[in-house]
N, C-alpha and C positions, 0 to 999 in steps of 0.2 A: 674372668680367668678360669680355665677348666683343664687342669693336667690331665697329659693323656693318658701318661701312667701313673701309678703310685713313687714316691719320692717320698723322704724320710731322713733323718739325721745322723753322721754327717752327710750334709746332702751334694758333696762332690765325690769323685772317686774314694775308698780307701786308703788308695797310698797316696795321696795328694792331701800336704801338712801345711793349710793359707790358714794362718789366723790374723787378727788384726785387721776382718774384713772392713769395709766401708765401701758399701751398697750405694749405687747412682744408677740411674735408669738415663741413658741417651737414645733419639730416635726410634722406640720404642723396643730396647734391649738394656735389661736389667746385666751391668757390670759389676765383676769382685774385684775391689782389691785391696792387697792385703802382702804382708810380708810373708816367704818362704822359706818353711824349718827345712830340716833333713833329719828323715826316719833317722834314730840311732846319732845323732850330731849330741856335740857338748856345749855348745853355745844355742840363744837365740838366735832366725833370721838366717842361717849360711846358704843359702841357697838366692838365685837372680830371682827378681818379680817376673810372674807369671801372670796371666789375668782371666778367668771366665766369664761367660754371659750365657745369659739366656731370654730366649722371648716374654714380654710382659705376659702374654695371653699364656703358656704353658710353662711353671718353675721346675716342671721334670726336666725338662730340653735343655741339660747345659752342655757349652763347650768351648773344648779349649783354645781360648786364644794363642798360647805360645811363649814364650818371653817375650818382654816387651821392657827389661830394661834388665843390662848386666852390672854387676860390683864393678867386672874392667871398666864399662865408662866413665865411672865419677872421676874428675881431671885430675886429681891427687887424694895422695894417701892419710888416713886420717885412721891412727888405734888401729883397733879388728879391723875396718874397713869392710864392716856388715852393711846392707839397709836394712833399715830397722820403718816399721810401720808408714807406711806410706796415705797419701789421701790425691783425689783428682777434681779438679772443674775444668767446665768450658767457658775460654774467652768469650771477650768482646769481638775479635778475631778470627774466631772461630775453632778456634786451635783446643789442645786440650793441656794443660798444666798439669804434671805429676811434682807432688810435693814430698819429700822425704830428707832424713837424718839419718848421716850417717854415725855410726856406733862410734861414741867418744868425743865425738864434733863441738855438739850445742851449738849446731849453725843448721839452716834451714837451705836444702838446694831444691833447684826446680829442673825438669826437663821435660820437654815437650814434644807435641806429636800431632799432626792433620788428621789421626781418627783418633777413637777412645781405647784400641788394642793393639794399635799399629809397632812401630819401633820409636820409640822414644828415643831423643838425642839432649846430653844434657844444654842447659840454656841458663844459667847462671847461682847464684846465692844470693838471700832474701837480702837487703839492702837496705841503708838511708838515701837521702836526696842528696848527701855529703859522698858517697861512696863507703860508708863503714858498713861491715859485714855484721847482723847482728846474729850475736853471741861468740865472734870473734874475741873481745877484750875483758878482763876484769873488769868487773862490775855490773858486765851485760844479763840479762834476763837469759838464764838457759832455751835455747831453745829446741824442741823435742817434740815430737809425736804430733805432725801438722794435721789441723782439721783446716779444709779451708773452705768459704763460702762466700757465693756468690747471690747478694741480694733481687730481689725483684726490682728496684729503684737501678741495677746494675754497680751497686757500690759492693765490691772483693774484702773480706775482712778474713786471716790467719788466725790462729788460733793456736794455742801451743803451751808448751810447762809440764815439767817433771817435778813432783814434791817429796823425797826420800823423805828419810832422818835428817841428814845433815842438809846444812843450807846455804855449801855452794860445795863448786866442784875445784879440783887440786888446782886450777888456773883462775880460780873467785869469779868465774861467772855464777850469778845468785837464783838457789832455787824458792821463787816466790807464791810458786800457787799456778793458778792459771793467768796467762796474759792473751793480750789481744793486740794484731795490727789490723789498720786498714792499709790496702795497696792499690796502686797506681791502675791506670788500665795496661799496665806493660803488665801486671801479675809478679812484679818483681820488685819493685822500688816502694819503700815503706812510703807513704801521704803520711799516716797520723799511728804514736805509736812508737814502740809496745805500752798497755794499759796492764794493769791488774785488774783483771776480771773476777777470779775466784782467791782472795789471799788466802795462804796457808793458814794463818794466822788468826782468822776468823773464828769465835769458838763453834764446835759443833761436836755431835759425838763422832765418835775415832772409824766408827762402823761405816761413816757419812762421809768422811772426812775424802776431799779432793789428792788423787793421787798421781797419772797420768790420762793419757787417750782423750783429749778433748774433742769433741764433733758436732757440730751445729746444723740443725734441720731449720724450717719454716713449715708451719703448718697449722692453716685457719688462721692465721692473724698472731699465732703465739711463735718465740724462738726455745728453742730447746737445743739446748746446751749437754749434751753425754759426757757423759765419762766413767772414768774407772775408778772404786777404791783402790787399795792395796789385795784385799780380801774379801770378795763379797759381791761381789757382780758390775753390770754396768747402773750408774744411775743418772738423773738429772734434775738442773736445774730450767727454770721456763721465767719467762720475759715478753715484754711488750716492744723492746728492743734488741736489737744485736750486741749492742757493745755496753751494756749493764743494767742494773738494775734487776740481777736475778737473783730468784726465790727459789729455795731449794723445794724438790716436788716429788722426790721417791726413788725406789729403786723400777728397774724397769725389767730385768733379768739375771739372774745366776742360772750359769748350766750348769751350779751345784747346786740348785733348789735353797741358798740360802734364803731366809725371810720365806719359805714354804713347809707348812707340817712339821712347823719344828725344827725346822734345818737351820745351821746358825756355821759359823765359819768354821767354828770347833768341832762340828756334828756335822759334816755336807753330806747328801744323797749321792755325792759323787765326789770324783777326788778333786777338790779344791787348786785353784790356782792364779793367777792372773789372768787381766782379761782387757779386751779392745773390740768396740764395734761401734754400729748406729743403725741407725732408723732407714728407709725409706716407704716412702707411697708406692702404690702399686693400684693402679685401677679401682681407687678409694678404698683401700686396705692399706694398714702398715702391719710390716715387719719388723723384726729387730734380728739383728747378724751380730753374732758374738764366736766365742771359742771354746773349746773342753782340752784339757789334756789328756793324753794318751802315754803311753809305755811309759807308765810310773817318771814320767820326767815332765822338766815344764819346758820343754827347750821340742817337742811334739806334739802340736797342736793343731787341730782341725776344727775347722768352721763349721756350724751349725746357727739355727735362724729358726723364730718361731712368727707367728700373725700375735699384734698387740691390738689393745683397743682405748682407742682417745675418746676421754667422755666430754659431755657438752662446756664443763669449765676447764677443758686442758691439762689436767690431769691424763695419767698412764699407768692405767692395771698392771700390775709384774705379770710375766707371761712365764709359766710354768716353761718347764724343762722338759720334752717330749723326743718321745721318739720320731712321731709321724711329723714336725717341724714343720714345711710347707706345705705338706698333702692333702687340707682342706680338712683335713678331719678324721676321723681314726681309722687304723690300716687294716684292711681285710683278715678277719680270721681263718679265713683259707690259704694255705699255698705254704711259700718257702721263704724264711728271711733272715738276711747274714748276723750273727749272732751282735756282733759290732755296734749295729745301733742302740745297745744299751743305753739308758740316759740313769740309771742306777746303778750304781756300785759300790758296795759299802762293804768295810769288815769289819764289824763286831768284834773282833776279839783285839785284843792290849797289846799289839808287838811292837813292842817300841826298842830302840837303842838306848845306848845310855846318852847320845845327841840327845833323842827328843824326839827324832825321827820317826816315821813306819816303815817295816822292813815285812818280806814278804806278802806285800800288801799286791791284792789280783790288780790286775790292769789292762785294758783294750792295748793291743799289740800285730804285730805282722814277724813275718820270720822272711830274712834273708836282709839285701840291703834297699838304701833309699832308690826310689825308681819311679818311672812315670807309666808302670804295667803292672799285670801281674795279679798273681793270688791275693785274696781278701785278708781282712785282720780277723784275728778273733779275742777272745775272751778268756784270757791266760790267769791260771795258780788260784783257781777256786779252790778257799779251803775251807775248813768246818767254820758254821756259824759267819760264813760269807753273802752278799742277797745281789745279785745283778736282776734288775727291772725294766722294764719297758714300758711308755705308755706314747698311743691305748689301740686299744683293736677292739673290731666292733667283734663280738665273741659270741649272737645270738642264734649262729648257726653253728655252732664251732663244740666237736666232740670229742677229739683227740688231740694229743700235740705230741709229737717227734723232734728227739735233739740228737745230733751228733758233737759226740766229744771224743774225749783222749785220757788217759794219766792212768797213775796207779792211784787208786781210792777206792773205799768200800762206806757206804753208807747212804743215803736217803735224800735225794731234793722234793725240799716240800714245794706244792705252788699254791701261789698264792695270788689274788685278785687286786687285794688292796696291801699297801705296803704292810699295814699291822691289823689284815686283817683274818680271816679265819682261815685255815686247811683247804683247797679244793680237791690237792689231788697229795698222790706221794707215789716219788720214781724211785724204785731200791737201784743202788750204782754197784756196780761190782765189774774197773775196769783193770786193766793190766796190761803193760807195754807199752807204746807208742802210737798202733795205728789209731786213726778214728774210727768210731763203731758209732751205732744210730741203737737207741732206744726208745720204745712208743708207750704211750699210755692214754689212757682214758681221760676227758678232762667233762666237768658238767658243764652248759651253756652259760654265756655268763651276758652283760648285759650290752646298749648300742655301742659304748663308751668301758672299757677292760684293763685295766693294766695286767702285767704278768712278773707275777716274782718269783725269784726261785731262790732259794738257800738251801746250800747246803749242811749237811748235818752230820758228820762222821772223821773219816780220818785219809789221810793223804793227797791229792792235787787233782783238781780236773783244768782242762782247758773247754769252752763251748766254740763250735764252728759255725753251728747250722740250728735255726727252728725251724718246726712246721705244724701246719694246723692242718686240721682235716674233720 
């Protein structure tokens, strides 16, 4: 694989909010899919499933597929009547099954499609061999957030469970942990099933602890089993089978850097929140596809993806939280880059509510409304003793750096190389008004592999639009 250009995180448009990705390569074109926010929304999911792709050989190249399935089609009304996190295989049939819940349900619907981005039409709810809808009735296994997989042997197993606080929901369907079905070759009619796979009830620390997002890969002989805490990234469990027998194995990613440099749920390198993704291979590399929040809310979320690495006993290094994401490796310290791709952002200072809250805390943002165009995000309400980060750029050539910003503020960004590490440079800020302005500075070389930090240090609001190196 060799992108043509540079790519970097998030590595779809700016205004484009898929999180809940879950990564499948068909016919040799890597697919997202995943639920869609709306900039500025107050719920999860308001928006129809969209879908992108891109060519195995180049992860710069993506595009947009389109919608490929509306809220109007689901055949009745159920709650919000959101979709909430969706997953895809391909049949025995050849066909491709979209798997998704809708908000409030705890039932499992499918609709289908003769390509992998085409228009989906729905095609029923997950079933018994009796006709009972499961999580239709008190006492059924909620069921939520479909992983679905389809074996090398051609055996189809579901995957699903939501584990709050409490443990069931106002009509007693029960939340037990993770469960598991096997299905029919229809894709539809449960064979065997639902299993508890993962019980809630299991002791383990709380940090570990099985919350939603289940998603099952194969890889070299082991299954691995993803998912999500509540706080804390995605992690998993791995096996010698699909349907138990698993051994918890790590965490695999925070795009809060939790489990990194000291970063911990109550400290993130970035603002903390829920999270949903998985694994795929890629021309004997894997990825991992996860999520960040955006405009101080959880309800704007964007996809990002980093390269992980499987060691010889199955095991899975945590794969830091970067900028450059799929770009092979760290991003040119020459040229121009939208300030957005922060993967740090942190405020030091206390401002809390009497909730418990943060309250003018900065945050990656866009001005105007949700859209499928349009101007970039930036990097809104830097204020003193703030740090937005990037990593890495290769920095061995690199002499200057250029920012455009905005706000009224007076005082000093320091930069810095390594999160807590020494001085490189210092920019004195002295802005006023609205427009954006550009200011340059000197910066010394730094090494093949650079982060960039910047903090500021004084008094009133900046916003960042734009770096550049030179």
């Amino acid at each position: 694989m060799k992108n043509k250009k540079q790519i970097f995180n998030p590595y779809l448009p700016s205004y484009e909010y898929i999180p809940d990705g879950e990564p499948h390569v068909f016919d040799g074109r890597l697919y997202i899919y995943g639920s869609h926010d709306k900039f500025g929304g107050d719920d999860y999911c308001l928006n129809d499933y969209v879908c992108w792709s891109a060519p195995v050989e180049d992860l710069s190249d993506w595009r947009y597929e389109g919608v490929i399935y509306r809220k109007s089609q689901h055949p009745y009304s159920v709650g919000r009547n959101l979709l909430f996190a969706p997953d895809v295989a391909k049949g025995k049939d050849g066909r491709y099954y979209l798997y998704y819940s809708v908000a409030d349900s705890a039932v499992m619907s499918v609709a289908v499609c003769d390509e992998p981005a085409g228009q989906y039409v729905y095609y029923g709810d997950v079933h018994d061999r009796e006709g009972h809808v499961a999580g239709s009735a008190k006492g059924d296994f909620y069921q939520f957030d479909p992983g679905v997989f389809v074996d090398d042997d051609g055996r189809i197993f579901l995957f699903s469970g939501f584990c709050p606080g409490k443990r069931e929901d106002a009509l007693g369907r029960r939340y037990v942990g993770c469960h598991m079905c096997e299905l029919e070759d229809d894709m539809l009619t449960i064979k065997r099933g639902p299993e508890i796979i993962i019980d809630r009830d299991v002791p383990c620390p709380e940090e570990r602890r099985y919350f939603e997002a289940p998603s099952m890969r194969k890889y070299n002989g082991k299954y691995y089993l993803i998912y999500s805490v509540r706080i804390g990234g995605l992690h998993y469990y791995i096996s010698d089978r699909p349907d138990g027998g698993f051994v918890y194995g790590g965490r695999i990613h925070s795009a809060s850097d939790v489990g990194i440099g000291g970063h911990d749920a109550e400290n993130p390198a970035y603002p903390n929140g829920n999270t949903h993704g998985s694994l795929v291979e890629i021309q004997g590399k894997y990825y991992i596809f996860d999520h960040r929040m955006t405009n101080n809310s959880s309800y704007c979320r964007q996809g990002v993806a980093e390269q992980v690495w499987i060691e010889e006993d199955g095991s899975i290094r945590q794969a830091e939280s970067t900028s450059c994401g799929l770009n092979g490796g760290p991003l040119a310290g020459i040229g121009k880059y939208p300030a957005y791709i922060a993967c740090v952002l942190m405020d030091k200072n206390d401002n809390r509510a009497a909730d418990g809250k943060k309250i003018m805390a900065p945050c990656i943002t866009q001005e105007g409304e949700d859209r499928e165009c349009g101007p970039e995000q930036f990097v809104y309400n830097i204020i003193n003793k703030c740090v937005v980060g990037y990593k890495y750029f290769d920095f061995r050539n690199t002499s200057g750096i250029a920012l455009v910003l905005r706000g009224n503020a007076r005082g000093r960004l320091m930069v810095r190389y390594e999160e807590n590490g020494e001085d490189k440079a210092c920019m004195e800020i002295l802005l006023q008004g609205g427009e954006w302005s550009r200011i340059e500075g000197k910066l010394p070389s730094g090494s093949e592999k650079s982060g960039l930090y910047l903090e500021f240090l004084g008094e009133g609001s900046i916003d960042l639009l734009e770096i550049a190196f030179f």
